[in-house]
Structure formats: structure tokens, C-alpha cells
LUMDRENDREN-969493 format. One record per atom (N, C-alpha, C, CB): residue in three letters; x negated, z, y negated. Coordinates in steps of 0.1 Angstrom, whole numbers, plus 2048, in hexadecimal, padded with zeros to 3 digits. Atoms other than C-alpha are relative to their C-alpha. Glycine has a CB too. Layout:
REM LUMDRENDREN-969493
alaXZY
...
***
This chain:
REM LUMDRENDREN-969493
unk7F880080C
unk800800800
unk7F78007F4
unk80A80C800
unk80480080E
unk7F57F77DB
unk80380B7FA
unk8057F67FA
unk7FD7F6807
unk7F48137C9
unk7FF7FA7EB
unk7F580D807
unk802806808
unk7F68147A1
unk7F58047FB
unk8097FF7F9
unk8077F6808
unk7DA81C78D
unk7FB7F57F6
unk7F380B809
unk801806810
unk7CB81676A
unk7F47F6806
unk7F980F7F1
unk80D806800
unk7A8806765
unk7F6805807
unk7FD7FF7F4
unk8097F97FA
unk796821771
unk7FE80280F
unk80180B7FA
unk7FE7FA7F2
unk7A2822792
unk80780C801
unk7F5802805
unk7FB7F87FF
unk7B483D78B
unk8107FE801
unk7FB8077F8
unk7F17FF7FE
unk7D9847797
unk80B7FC7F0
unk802811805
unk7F2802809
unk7F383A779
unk808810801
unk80B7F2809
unk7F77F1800
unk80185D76C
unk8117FB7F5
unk7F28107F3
unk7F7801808
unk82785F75E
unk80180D7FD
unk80A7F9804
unk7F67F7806
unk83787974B
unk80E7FC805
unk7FF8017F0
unk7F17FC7FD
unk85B87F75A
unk8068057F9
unk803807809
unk7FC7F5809
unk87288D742
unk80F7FC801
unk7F98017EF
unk7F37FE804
unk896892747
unk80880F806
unk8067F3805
unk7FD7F0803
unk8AB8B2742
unk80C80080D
unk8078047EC
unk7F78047F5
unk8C18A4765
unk7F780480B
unk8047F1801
unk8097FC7F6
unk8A98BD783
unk8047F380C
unk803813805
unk8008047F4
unk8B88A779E
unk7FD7F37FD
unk80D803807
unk80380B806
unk8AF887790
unk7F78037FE
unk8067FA7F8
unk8127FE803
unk88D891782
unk7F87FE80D
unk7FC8127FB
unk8087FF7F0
unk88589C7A7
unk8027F3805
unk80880B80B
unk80180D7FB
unk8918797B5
unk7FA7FB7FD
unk8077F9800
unk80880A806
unk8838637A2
unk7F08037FD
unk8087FD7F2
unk80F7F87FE
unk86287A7A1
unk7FA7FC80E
unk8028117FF
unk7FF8067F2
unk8658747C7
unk7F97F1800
unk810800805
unk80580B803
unk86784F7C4
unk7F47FB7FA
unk8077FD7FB
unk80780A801
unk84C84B7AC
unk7F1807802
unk8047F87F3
unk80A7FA7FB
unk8328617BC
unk8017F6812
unk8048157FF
unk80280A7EC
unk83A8497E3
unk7FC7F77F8
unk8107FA80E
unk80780A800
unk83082D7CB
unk7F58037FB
unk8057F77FD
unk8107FF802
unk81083B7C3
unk7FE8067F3
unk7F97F0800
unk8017F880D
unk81684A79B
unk7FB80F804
unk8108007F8
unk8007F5805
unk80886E793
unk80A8057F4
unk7F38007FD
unk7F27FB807
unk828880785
unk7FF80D7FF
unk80E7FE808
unk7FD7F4806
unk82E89A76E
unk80A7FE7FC
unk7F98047F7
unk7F47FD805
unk8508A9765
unk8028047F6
unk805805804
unk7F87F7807
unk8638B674D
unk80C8057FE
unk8007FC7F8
unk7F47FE7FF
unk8808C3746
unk80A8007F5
unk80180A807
unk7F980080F
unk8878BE71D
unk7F17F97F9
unk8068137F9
unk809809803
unk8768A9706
unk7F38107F4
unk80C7EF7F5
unk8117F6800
unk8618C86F3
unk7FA806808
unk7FE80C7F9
unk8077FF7FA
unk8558D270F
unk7F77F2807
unk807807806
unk8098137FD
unk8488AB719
unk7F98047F4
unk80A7EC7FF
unk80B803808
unk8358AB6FA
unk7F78077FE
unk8037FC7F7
unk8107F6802
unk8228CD6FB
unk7F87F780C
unk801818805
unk80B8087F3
unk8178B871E
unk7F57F37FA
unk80D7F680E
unk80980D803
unk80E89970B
unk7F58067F7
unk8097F27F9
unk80E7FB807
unk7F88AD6F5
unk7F6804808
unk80180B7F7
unk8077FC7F7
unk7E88BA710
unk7F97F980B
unk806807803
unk8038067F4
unk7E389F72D
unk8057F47FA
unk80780580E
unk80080F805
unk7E2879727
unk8097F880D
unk7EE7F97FE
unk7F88097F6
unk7FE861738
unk7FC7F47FD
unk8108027FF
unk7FC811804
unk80183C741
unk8107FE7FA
unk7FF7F4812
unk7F5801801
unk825842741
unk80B8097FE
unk8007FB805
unk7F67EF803
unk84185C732
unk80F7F67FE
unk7F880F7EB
unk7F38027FC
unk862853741
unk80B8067FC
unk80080080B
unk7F77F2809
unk88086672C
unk80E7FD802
unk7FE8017ED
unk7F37FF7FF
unk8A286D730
unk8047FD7F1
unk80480D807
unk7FF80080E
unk8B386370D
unk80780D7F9
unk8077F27FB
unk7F97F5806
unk8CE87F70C
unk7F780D807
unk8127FE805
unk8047F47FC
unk8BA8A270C
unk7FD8067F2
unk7F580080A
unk7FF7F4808
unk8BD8C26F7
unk7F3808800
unk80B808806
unk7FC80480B
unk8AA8CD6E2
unk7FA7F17FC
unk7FC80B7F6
unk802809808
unk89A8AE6DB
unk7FE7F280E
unk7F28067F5
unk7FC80F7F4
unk8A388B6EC
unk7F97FB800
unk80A7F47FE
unk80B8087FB
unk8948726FD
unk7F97F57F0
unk8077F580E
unk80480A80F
unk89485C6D9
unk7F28077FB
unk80F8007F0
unk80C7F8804
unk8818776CA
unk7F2802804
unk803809800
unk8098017F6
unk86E87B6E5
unk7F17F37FD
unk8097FD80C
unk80E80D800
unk85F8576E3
unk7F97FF7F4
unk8067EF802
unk80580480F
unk8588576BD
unk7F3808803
unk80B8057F0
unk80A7F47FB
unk8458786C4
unk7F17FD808
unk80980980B
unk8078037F7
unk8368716E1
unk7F67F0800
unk80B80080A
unk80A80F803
unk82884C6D5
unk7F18057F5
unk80C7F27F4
unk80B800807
unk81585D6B8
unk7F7809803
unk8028007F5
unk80A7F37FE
unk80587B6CE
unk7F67F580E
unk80B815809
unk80880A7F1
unk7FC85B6EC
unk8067F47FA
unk806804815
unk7FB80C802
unk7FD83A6DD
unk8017F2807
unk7FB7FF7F7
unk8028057F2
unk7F28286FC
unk80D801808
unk7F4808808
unk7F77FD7F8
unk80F83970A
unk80C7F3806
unk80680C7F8
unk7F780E7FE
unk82881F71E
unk80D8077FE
unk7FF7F6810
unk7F37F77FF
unk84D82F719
unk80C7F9805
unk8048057F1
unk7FA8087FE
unk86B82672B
unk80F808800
unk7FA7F980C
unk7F67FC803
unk88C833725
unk80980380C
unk8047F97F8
unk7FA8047F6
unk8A883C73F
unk80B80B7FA
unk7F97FF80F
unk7F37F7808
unk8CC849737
unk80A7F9806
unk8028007EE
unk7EF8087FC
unk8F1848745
unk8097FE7F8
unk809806809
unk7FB800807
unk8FD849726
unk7FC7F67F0
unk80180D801
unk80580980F
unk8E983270B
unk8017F180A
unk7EA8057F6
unk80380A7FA
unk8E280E70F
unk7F27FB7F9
unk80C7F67FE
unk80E803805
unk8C57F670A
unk7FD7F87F1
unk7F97F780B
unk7FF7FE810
unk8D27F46E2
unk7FE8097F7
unk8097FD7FD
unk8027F1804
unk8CD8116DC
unk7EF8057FF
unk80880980C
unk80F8037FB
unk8A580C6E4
unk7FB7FD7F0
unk7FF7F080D
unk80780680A
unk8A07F96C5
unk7FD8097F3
unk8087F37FC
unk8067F8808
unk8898086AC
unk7F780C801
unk8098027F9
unk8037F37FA
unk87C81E6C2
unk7EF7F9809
unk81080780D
unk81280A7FB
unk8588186D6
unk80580280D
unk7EC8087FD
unk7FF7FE7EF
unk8698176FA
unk8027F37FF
unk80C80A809
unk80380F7FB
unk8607F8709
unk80D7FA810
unk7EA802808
unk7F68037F4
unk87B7FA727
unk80B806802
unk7FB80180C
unk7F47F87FD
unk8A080A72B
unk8027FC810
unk80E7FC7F4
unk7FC8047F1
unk8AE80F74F
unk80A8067FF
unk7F780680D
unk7F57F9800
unk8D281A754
unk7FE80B80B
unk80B7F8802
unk7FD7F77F4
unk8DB83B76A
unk80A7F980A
unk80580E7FD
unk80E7F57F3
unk8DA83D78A
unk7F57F47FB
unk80380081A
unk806809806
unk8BB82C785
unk7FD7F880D
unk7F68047F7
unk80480B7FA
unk8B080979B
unk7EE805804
unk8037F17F4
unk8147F5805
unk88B81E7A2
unk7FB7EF809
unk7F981A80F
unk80B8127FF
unk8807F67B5
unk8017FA7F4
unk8067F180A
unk800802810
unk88C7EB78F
unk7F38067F7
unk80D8087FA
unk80A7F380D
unk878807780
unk7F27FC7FF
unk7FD814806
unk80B7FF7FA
unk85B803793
unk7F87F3800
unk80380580A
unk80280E806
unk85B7DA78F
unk7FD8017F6
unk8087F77FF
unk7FE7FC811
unk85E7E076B
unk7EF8067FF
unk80F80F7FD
unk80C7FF801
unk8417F776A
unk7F57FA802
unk800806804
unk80C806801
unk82A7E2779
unk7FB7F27FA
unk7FD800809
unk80081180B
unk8357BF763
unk7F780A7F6
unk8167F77F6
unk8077FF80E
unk82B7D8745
unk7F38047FF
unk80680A7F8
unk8127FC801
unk8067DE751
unk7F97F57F5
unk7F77FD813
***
């Protein structure tokens, strides 16, 4: 199996962030069998004391979370990792709702994780 990794040879890390435990865990699941290093969260200030702290390829966000949403999140989160790749996912927004924002991909809930995961590797 191909695994992902950057330049270095190293594992492809995401940030996980949505404020939904049983969905976090799935999809954490999923993208740890295809080879990602995954970190969680469970709200978007807590993701970003992480991003100050540890460097991602990729911070994956839920859009609806308290206190501060996935939108926020990405603005945030672009200017602490500007490399960062961001991809949106929500059962409640669409992929108009994207614009103006630095997320490069929306996914609807439940999410398509062979979608996701295609996706991810077009945006290398």
C-alpha cells in the first residue's frame, strides 16, 4: 500500500477537528488505514493552541462548532500555518459558503472518505 507523505518522506499529518466525537473517531479511523498521521480535536480553540504548537499538511474542520467555527478556524489557522491545506466538511453549509475563506475543498456529511481521500491527493 502507498502510503501519504510530504517531501521528506515523512507521514502526511492532518489536524481533525470536529465538535461530532463519533464522527471525529470514524473518519480519524479512515484516514489513519490510509496512511495520514491524525490529530484531533474537538472545537476550533482548541485546534489552534495545536497548530501553534505542531505543524500539519492538513487541518480538516467541521464548519458548525462552538465557540469558534470551522470558518474562523480556517482564517486563524492559515495565518499561524500558511502551507497549511484546509478542507472543510459540514451537514449543514454548502460549498458557497466556502468563498472568501482559504478552504480549498468542502465535503458534505456523512462524508464520501474515497472522495476525501481522492481529493486529498489531486491537492498534493
Amino acid at each position: 500500500m502507498i502510503t501519504p507523505s510530504d517531501r521528506s518522506g515523512a507521514l502526511e499529518s492532518v489536524l481533525l477537528v470536529d465538535d461530532d466525537a463519533s464522527g471525529r473517531i470514524v473518519l480519524g479511523i479512515s484516514l489513519r488505514q490510509a496512511g495520514y498521521r491524525v490529530r484531533s480535536s474537538g472545537d476550533g480553540q482548541e485546534a489552534l493552541k495545536i497548530l501553534r504548537r505542531e505543524a500539519f499538511n492538513w487541518l480538516i474542520t467541521d464548519a458548525r462548532m462552538e465557540p469558534m467555527n470551522g470558518f474562523a478556524l480556517s482564517i486563524a489557522a492559515s495565518k499561524v500555518q500558511p502551507e497549511l491545506r484546509i478542507i472543510m466538511i459540514s451537514g449543514l453549509c454548502s460549498a458557497e459558503n466556502m468563498n472568501g475563506y482559504p478552504i480549498e475543498r468542502f465535503f458534505p456529511k456523512p462524508i464520501a472518505v474515497d472522495q476525501l481521500l481522492n481529493s486529498m491527493h489531486g491537492l498534493k
